[in-house]
N, C-alpha and C positions, 0 to 999 in steps of 0.2 A: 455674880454669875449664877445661871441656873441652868444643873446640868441633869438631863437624864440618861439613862445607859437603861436598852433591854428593856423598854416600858411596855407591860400590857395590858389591855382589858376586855374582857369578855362580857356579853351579856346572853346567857344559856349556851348555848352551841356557838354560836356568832363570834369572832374574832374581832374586833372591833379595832383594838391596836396591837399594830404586830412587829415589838422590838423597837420600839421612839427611839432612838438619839438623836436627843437636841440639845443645843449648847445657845444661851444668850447673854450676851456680852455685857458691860456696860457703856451706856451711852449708844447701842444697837433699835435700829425698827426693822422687827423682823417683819415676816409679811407670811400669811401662812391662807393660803389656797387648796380650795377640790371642790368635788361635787358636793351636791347635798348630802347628807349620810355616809361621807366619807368618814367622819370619826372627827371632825376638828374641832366642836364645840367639847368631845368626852376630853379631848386632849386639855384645854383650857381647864375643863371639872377636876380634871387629876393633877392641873399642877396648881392648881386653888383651894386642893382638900376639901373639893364637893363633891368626888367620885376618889374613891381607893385604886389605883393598880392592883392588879391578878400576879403581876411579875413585874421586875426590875426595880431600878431605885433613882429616886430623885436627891439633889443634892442645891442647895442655897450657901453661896460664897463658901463652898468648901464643906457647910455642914449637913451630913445625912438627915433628911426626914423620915420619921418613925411615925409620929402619931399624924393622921393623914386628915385630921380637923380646920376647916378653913381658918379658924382665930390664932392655930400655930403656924401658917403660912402667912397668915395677915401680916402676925409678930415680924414672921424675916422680911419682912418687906415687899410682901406681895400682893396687891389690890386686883380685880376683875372688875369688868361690866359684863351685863348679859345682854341676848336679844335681844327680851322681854324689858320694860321699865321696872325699876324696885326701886320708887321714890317712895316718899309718905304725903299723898295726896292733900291732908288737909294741914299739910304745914306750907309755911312759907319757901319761898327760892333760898332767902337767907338762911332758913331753920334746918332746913334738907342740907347744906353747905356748912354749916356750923356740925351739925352730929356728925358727916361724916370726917369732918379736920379734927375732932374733936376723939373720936372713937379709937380705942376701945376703951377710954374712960369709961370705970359704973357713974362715974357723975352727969356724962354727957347730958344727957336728957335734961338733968336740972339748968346745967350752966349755958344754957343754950337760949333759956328761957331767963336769964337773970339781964340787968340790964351793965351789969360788970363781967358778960362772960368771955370778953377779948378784948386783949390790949390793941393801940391803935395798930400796929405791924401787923398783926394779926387779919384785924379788917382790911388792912388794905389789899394785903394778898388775895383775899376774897374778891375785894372789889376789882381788881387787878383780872382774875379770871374770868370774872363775872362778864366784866369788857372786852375781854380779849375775844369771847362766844358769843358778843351779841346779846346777853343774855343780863347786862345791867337794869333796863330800865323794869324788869320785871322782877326785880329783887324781892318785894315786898307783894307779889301777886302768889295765890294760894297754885300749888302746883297741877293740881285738880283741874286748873284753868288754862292752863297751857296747852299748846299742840304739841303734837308725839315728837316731829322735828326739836322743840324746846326741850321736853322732857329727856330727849336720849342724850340732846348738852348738857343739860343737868345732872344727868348720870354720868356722863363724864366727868362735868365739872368736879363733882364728888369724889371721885375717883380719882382726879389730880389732888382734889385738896388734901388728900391722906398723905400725902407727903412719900407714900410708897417708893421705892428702887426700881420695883417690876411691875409694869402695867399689863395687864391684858385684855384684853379690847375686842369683845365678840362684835360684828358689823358696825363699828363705830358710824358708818358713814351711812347707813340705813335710813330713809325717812328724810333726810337732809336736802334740803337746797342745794345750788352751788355757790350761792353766796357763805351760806351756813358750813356748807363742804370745803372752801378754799378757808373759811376763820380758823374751821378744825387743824384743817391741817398747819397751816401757820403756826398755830397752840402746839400741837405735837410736836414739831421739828423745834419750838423752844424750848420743850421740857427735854429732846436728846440731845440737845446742847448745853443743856443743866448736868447731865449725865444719868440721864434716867434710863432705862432699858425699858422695850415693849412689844409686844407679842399681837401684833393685829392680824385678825382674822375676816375678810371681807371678799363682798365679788365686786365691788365700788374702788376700784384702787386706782383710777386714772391718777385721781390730785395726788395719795401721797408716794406713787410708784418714784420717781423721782429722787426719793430724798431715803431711800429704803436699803437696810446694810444687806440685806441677802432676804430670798425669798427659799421657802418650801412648797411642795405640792404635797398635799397626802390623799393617797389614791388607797384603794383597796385594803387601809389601814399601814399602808409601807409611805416613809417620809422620802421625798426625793427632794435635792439642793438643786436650784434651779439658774 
C-alpha cells in the first residue's frame, strides 16, 4: 500500500498541493481526474521521487520514505510513465523491453545485447505483453519507427515489464485508438487481477471507468473522493 498523509508542494508562492491523503490498495485502479494544472501530474512526481514534498510524508507497505530519489522508489516497487515518450529511439521494441525488465541491474545494458540474456520464461512474458498491446509483430522494428500511439504502448509495455507493485500511469490512453484503447485496457485490468496496484491519471477514461476501485478529483490542489 502506498499511503500519503499531509502531502505538500509549492513552487514559489503557488500552492500546488494542499494536504494529499491518499491511500492505494493492493490489487486497486485508482482513477485520479481535474483540470489542467490542477497538480496531478506533481502528485505522480512526488510519489516517483521526481519532485520532493515541501510537507507531509509518504509511506510504502508500511515503510517511511526519506530519501525522495526515483531509484529508492523504483526499489519499493514503484514504476511511472510520463506524458512525454522516454524510450531509446534507436534501439529495438525487444531491446527497450529487455532494459526496462531487466533494470536496475548495472549489467542491464550488456545482457540485453548478449544472445544468453533471458531464459525462455523470461521471453515469453515479453512476448506475452508484447501480444496482449498489439505490439508483437513490431518486435524487432527500431522504436524511432514507430507511431506515438505504439510508442506510449511501449512505455507501458516497459512499465509492466518491471515487475513493479505500484504503477503509475500519466495519460495512459493519450494518442491511442480504440482498438489500441480497449487492448490497454484488457492489459490493465489483467495486471489488477495479478494484484498489482495503479494510479491512472487521464481525461480518456470511458474504457477503463468500469473496472476502477475508486476515483479522486484534484481540484485547486485539495483531493476529493468521488
Amino acid at each position: 500500500m502506498i499511503q500519503t498523509v499531509g502531502l505538500k508542494k509549492f513552487f514559489g508562492s503557488r500552492v500546488v498541493l494542499k494536504g494529499i491523503d491518499l491511500c492505494l490498495r493492493r490489487s486497486e485502479i485508482t482513477l485520479l481526474t481535474g483540470p489542467n494544472g490542477a497538480g496531478k501530474t506533481t502528485l505522480l512526481d512526488c510519489l516517483s521521487g521526481f519532485q520532493k514534498p515541501d510537507a507531509g510524508a509518504i509511506s510504502i507497505n508500511g515503510n517511511p520514505i526519506s530519501n525522495f530519489k526515483p531509484g529508492s522508489f523504483f526499489r519499493s516497487g514503484v514504476c511511472r510513465t510520463f506524458q512525454g515518450i522516454r524510450l531509446i529511439p534507436d534501439w529495438t521494441v525487444d531491446q527497450n523491453l529487455q532494459f526496462a525488465a531487466l533494470s536496475p541491474s548495472p549489467a542491464a545494458v550488456f545482457r540485453i545485447f548478449s544472445l544468453h540474456c533471458a531464459n525462455e520464461s523470461f521471453k515469453s512474458k515479453n512476448e506475452r505483453l508484447l501480444e496482449d498491446l498489439g505490439l508483437l509483430k513490431t518486435r524487432h522494428s527500431y522504436v524511432g519507427t514507430l507511431s506515438v500511439g505504439q510508442q506510449k504502448l511501449l512505455s507501458i509495455a516497459c512499465c509492466l515489464a518491471t515487475q513493479a507493485q505500484y504503477l503509475l500511469l500519466d495519460e495512459p490512453f493519450a494518442a491511442l485508438s480504440e482498438a489500441s484503447t480497449d487492448k490497454l485496457t484488457r492489459t490493465l485490468v489483467t495486471q489488477q487481477k495479478l494484484g498489482r496496484s495503479m494510479l491512472i491519471v487521464d481525461h480518456r477514461t470511458a474504457a477503463i471507468q468500469p473496472h476502477i476501485s475508486k476515483q479522486h478529483a484534484l481540484q485547486d490542489g485539495r483531493l476529493e473522493l468521488l
